[in-house]
N, C-alpha and C positions, 0 to 999 in steps of 0.2 A: 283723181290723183295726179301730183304734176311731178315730172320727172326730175331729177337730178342732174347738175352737171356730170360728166365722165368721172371716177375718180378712180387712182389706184391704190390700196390700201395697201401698205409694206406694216408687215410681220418685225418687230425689233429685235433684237438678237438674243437677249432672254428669252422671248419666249421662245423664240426658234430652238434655242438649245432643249429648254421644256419639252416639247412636240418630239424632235430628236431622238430623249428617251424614254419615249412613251412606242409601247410593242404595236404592229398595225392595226392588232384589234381595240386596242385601249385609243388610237388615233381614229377606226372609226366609230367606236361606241361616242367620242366626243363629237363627230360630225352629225351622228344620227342623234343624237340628244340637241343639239344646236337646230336641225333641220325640224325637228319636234319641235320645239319651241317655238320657233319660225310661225311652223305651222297653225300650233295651237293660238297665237298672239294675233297673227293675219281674220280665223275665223273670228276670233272675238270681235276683231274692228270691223268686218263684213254684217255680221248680225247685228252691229250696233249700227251700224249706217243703215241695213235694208231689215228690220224687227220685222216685216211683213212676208220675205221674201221664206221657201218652203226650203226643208235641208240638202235640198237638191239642187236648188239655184245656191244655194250659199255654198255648198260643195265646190257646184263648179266655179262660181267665183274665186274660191280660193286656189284652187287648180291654174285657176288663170293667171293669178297675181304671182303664184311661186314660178311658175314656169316662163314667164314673160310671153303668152300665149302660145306658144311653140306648143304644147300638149293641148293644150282648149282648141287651135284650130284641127292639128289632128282628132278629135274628136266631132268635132262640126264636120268634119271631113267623111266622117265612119259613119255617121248618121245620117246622111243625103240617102 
């Protein structure tokens, strides 16, 4: 996987207002839906890359990828 340049994505002001009046819970049922997806879409491209690999490597694969290692190395860290 090759990286990205830096970028910072700016919010427009529509939707800003949108978000605005949406209650915290309705703003995080949108995150955690977003973060689902995420997730769900990242496994599919892991299993299509490694069909051979067991649900445990493709697990943590994707643990790795969402988190930018920060959680995969804590965990290589727990298992020493």
């Amino acid at each position: 996987m090759q990286l990205q340049p830096l970028r910072i994505e700016v919010i427009d002001d529509q939707m800003a207002e949108v978000l605005r009046a949406k209650t915290p819970a309705e703003r995080l049922a949108i995150a955690h839906g977003m973060w689902s997806h995420a997730r769900g879409l990242i496994q599919r491209i892991v299993k299509a890359e490694h069909p051979e690999w067991s649900e445990e490597q493709t697990r943590s694969e994707v643990i790795k990828r969402l988190s930018g290692d920060a959680v995969w190395r804590m965990i290589e860290e727990w298992r020493k």
